[in-house]
C-alpha positions as CSV (number, residue, x, y, z in Angstrom):
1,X,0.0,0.0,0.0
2,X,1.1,3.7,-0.7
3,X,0.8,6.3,2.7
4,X,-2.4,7.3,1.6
5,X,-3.9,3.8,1.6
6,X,-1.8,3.3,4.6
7,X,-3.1,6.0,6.3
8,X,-6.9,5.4,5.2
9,X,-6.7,2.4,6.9
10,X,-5.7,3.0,10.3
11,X,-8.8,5.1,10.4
12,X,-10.8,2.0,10.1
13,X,-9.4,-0.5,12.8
14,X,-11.2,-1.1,16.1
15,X,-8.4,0.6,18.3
16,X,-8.3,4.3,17.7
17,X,-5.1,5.9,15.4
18,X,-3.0,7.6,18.0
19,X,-1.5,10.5,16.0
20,X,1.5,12.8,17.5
21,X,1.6,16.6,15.8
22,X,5.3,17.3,15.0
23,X,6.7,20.8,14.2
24,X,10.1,20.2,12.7
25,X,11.8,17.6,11.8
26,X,13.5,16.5,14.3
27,X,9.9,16.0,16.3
28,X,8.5,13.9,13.4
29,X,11.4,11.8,13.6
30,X,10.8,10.8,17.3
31,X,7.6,10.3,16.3
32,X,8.6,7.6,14.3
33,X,11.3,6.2,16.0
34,X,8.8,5.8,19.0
35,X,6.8,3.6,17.2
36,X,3.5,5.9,16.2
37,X,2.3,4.9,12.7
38,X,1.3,8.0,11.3
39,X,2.6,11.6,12.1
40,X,0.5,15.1,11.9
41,X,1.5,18.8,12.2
42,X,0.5,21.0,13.8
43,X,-0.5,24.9,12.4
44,X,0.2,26.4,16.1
45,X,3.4,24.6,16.9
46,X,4.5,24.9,13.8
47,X,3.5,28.8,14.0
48,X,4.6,29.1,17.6
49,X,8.1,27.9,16.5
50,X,8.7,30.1,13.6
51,X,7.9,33.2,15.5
52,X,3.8,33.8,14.2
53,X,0.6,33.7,15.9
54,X,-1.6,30.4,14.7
55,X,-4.3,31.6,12.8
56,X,-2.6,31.0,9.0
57,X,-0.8,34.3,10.1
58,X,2.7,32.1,8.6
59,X,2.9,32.6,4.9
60,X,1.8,28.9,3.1
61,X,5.3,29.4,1.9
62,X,6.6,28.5,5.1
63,X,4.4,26.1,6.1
64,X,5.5,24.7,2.4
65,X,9.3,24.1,3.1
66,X,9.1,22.3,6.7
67,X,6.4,20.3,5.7
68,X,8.6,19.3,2.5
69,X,11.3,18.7,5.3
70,X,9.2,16.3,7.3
71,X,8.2,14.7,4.5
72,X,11.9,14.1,3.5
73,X,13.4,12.7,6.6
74,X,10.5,10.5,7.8
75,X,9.4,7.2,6.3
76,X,5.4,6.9,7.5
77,X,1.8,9.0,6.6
78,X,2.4,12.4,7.4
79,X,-1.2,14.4,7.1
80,X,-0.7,18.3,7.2
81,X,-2.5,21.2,9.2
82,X,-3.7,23.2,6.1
83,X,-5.8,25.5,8.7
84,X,-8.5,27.2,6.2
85,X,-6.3,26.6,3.4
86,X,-4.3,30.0,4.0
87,X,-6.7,31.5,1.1
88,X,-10.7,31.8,0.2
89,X,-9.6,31.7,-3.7
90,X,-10.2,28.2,-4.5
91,X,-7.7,28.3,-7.5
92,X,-4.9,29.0,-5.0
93,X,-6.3,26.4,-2.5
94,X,-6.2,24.2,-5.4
95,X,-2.9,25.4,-6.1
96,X,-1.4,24.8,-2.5
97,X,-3.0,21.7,-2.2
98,X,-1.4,20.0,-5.2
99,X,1.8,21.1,-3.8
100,X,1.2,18.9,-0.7
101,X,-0.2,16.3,-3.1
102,X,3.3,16.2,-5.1
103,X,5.4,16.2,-1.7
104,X,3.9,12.8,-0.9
105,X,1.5,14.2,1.5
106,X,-1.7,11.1,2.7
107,X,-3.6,13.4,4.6
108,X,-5.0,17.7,5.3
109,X,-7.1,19.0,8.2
110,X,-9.4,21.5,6.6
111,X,-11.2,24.1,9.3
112,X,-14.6,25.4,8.7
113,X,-14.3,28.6,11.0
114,X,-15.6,30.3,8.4
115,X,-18.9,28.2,8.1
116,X,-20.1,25.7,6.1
117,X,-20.8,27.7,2.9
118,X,-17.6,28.1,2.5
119,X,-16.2,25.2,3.6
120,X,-18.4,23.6,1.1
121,X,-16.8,25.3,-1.7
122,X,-13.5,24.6,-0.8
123,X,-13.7,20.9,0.1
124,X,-15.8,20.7,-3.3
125,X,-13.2,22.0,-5.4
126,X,-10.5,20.1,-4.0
127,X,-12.9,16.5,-4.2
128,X,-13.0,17.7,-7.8
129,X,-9.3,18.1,-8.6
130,X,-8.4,14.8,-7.0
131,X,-10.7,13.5,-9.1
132,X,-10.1,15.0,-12.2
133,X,-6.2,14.0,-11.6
134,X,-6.5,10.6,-10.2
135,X,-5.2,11.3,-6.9
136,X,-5.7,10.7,-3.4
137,X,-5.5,12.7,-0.2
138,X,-7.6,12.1,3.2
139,X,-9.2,15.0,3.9
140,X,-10.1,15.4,7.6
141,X,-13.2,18.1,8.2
142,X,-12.9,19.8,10.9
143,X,-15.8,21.6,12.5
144,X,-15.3,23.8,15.0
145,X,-18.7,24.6,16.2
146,X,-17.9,24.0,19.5
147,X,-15.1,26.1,19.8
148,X,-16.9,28.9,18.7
149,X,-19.1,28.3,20.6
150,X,-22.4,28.3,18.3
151,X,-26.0,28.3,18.7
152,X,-26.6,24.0,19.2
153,X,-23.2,23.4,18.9
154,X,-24.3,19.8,19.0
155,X,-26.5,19.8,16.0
156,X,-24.5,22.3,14.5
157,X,-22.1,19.4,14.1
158,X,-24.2,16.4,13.4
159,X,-25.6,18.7,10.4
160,X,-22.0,19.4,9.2
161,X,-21.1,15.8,9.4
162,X,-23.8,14.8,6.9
163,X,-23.0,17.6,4.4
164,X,-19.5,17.0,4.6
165,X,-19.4,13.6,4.3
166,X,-21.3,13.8,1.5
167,X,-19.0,16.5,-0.2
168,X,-16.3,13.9,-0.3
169,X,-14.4,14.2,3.5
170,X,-13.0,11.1,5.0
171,X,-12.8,12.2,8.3
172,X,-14.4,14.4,10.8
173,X,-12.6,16.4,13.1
174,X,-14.4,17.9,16.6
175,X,-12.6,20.2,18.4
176,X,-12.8,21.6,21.9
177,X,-15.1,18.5,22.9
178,X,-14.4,16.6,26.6
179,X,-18.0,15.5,27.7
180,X,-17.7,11.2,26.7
181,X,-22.0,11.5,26.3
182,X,-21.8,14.2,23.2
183,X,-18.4,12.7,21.7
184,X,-20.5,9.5,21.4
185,X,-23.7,10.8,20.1
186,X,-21.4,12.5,17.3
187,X,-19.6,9.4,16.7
188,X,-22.7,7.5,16.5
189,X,-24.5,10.1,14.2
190,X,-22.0,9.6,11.4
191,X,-19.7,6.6,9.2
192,X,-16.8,9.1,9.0
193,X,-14.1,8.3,11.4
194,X,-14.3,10.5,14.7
195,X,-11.2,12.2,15.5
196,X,-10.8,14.6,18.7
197,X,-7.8,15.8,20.6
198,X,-6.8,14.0,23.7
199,X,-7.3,16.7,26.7
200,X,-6.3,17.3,30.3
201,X,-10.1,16.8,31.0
202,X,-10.6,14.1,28.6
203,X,-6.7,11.8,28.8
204,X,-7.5,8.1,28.6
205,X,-7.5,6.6,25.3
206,X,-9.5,3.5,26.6
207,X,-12.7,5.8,27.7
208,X,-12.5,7.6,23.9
209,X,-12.0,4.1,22.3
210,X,-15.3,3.4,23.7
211,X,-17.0,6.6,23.2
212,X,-16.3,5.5,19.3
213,X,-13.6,7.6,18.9
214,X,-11.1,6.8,15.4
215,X,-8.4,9.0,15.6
216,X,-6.9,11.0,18.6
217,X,-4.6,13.8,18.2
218,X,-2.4,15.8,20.5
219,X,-2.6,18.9,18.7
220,X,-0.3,21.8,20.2
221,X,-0.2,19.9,23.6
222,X,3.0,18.0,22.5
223,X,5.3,20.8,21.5
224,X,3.8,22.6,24.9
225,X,5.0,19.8,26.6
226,X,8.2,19.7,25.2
227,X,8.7,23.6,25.6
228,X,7.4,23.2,29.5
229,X,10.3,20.9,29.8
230,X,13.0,23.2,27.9
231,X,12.0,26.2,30.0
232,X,12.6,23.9,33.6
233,X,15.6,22.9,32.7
234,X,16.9,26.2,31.5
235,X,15.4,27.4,35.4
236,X,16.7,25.1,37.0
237,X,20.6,25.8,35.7
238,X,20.3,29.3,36.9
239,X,18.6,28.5,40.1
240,X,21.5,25.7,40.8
241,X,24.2,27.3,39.6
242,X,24.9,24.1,37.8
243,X,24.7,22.5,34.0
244,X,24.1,19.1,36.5
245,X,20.0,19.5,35.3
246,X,21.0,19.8,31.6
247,X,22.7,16.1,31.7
C-alpha cells in the first residue's frame, strides 16, 4: 500500500489511530522512532516555533518548506495542518493543495471557522481536482462549532457531518469536545471516522476508544510539553548554579 492507503486504513481498525503533531523535523522523527504509525503537524506549533501567531498568520510558503522537510526525513503517513487553506480563492487552495499532493503528502485538516458555505466550496473543489487528476489525499473536516461556541453546537455538528461527508471528506474532526455522552452521540451520528484531541479533562485513550472515537490527536499539547520541559531545565541551571540538570 502507498501512505495514503496506509493512512486510510488505520482510520478504520477497532483501536483508535494515536497521531503525534510534529513541528520540525527532528519532532517527526521521534515520532517515528517511537513507534507511532502515522505523524500530523500541527499549524500552532509549527507557528509558535517560527515566531507567528496560529491563525494562517505564517505565509503557506513557510508552512510549504518544513512540511517538504518532514516529509523528507520520515518514512510513514504524514497528514498536514492546512488551517482554512491560507486562502478563500479556491484556484490558490487548489494550487497549495497540489503542492502537498506532489510532496507525498496522505492526509490535510481543513477548518470550517468560516462556516459551512464556504467550507463547502472549498472541500468541493478540491474533491473535484483529485478526481479529475486521479489522486488521493484524506481529507479530515474539521468543524469547529464548539469552539466557537455556536447556537446548538451539537446539532451544528451532526448537520455538518452529513454535508461533509457527502462532499467527499473522510474524516471528521471535533474540536474543543471533553463530555464522553456528546463525543459518542457525534460518533454515533456519522460513518466518517471521529477524530478529537486528547485533553487534560478528557486523557485516557480506553474511555475515547469506547466513546467510538477513530483517531486522537495531541494537537499543540505535545510541543507545549516539550517547551514546559526546555523552559525547567533552562530554570533550573540558573537557580542551581549548575549545568548538572542539563545532563
Amino acid at each position: 500500500m502507498n501512505n495514503y492507503e496506509t493512512f486510510y486504513q488505520l482510520h478504520q481498525q477497532e483501536k483508535p489511530l494515536i497521531i503525534a503533531n510534529a513541528w520540525n523535523v527532528k519532532s517527526a522523527q521521534q515520532i517515528e522512532q517511537n513507534g507511532y504509525e502515522a505523524i500530523a503537524t500541527s499549524s500552532g506549533a509549527i507557528s509558535n516555533s517560527l515566531g507567528y501567531e496560529d491563525g494562517e498568520k505564517m505565509p503557506f510558503g513557510e508552512l510549504l518548506y518544513m512540511v517538504q522537510r518532514i516529509k523528507a526525513c520520515t518514512n510513514i503517513p504524514l497528514s498536514v495542518d492546512l488551517e482554512r487553506g491560507y486562502t478563500d480563492n479556491l484556484n490558490v487552495l487548489i494550487e497549495n493543495v497540489q503542492k502537498l499532493v506532489d510532496i507525498g503528502v496522505a492526509g490535510i485538516n481543513l477548518e470550517d471557522a468560516e462556516g459551512e458555505e464556504i467550507y463547502l466550496k472549498k472541500l468541493d473543489s478540491i474533491k473535484n481536482h483529485l478526481e479529475r487528476s486521479n489522486q488521493k489525499l484524506f481529507i479530515n473536516a474539521r468543524t469547529d462549532g464548539f469552539l466557537l461556541k455556536v447556537e446548538s453546537p451539537l446539532e451544528t455538528t451532526i448537520k455538518r457531518a452529513k454535508l461533509y461527508q457527502e462532499a467527499g471528506a473522510d474524516g471528521l474532526f471535533v474540536t474543543a469536545v471533553s463530555d464522553p455522552a456528546i463525543i459518542k452521540e457525534i460518533a454515533l451520528s456519522t460513518t466518517l471516522p471521529l477524530n478529537v484531541v486528547g485533553t487534560p479533562k478528557l486523557s485516557s485513550i480506553k474511555s475515547l476508544s469506547e466513546c467510538g472515537v477513530r483517531r486522537i490527536s495531541m494537537a499543540v499539547f505535545l510541543y507545549k510539553a516539550a517547551y514546559n520541559q526546555l523552559d525547567r531545565l533552562l530554570k533550573a541551571v540558573t537557580t542551581e548554579q549548575s549545568f548538572e540538570p542539563v545532563f
